[in-house]
N, C-alpha and C positions, 0 to 999 in steps of 0.2 A: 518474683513478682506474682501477687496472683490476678487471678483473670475475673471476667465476669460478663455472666450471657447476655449479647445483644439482640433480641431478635428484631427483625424488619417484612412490613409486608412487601409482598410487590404482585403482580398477577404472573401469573404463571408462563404466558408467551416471554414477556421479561425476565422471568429468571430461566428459562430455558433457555434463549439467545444468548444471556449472557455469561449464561455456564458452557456454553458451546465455543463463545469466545475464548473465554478463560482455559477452557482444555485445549485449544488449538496453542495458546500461550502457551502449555504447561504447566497450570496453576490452576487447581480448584476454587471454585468459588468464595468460600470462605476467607482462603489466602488470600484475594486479592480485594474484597472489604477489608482484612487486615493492614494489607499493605495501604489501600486508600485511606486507613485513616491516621497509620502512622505518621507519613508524608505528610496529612493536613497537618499533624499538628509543629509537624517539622518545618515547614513550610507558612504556619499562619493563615492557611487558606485553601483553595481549591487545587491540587498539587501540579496534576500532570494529565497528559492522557495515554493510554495505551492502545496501539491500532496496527491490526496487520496491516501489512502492504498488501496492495491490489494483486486478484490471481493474475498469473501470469497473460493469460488470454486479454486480458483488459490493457498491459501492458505491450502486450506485440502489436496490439490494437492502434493505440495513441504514438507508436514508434510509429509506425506505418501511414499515419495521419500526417504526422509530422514532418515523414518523409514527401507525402505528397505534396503538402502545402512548400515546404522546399524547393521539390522540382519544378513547380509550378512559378515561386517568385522566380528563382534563373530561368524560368522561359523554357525549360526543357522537357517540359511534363509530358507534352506529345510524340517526344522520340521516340520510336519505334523500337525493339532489341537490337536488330543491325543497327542500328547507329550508335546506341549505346555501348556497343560491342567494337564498334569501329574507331570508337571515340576513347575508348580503352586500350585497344592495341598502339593505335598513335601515344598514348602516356608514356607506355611502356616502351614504345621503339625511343621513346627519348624525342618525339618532333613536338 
């Protein structure tokens, strides 16, 4: 099949972001207008999107939220270590 050049403007802070994405994919720029417009036409339409997942720091972050608002519905958000500790070894002795 032969090919044929498409060129596109865009300003320069946007194709920097989004060649930085694209590397962090694995896939240069180019490839990935490739692949976007293969899938449009596979697809009839606007395809897909592609997105890292959140760094990790942002995820330990929302676990730890999550966690809070947790201990908080059971009522126990103000327990102290010892008690949490105390509240563990009784699991464990089986009472």
């Amino acid at each position: 099949m032969s090919s044929t050049l498409l060129q596109v403007r865009v300003d320069e802070k946007t194709r920097a972001a989004a060649g930085s994405i694209c590397e962090k994919l694995g896939i240069d720029l180019p490839t990935a207008v490739r692949i976007f417009l293969a899938r449009t036409v596979l697809e009839n339409g606007i395809p897909f999107s592609m997105k890292l997942r959140p760094s990790a720091p942002d995820d330990v972050l929302e676990a730890m939220k999550q966690a809070s608002q947790s201990a908080e519905n059971a009522g126990v958000s103000d327990m102290s270590l010892d008690e949490i500790n105390a509240e563990i070894e009784q699991v464990r002795a089986g009472k």
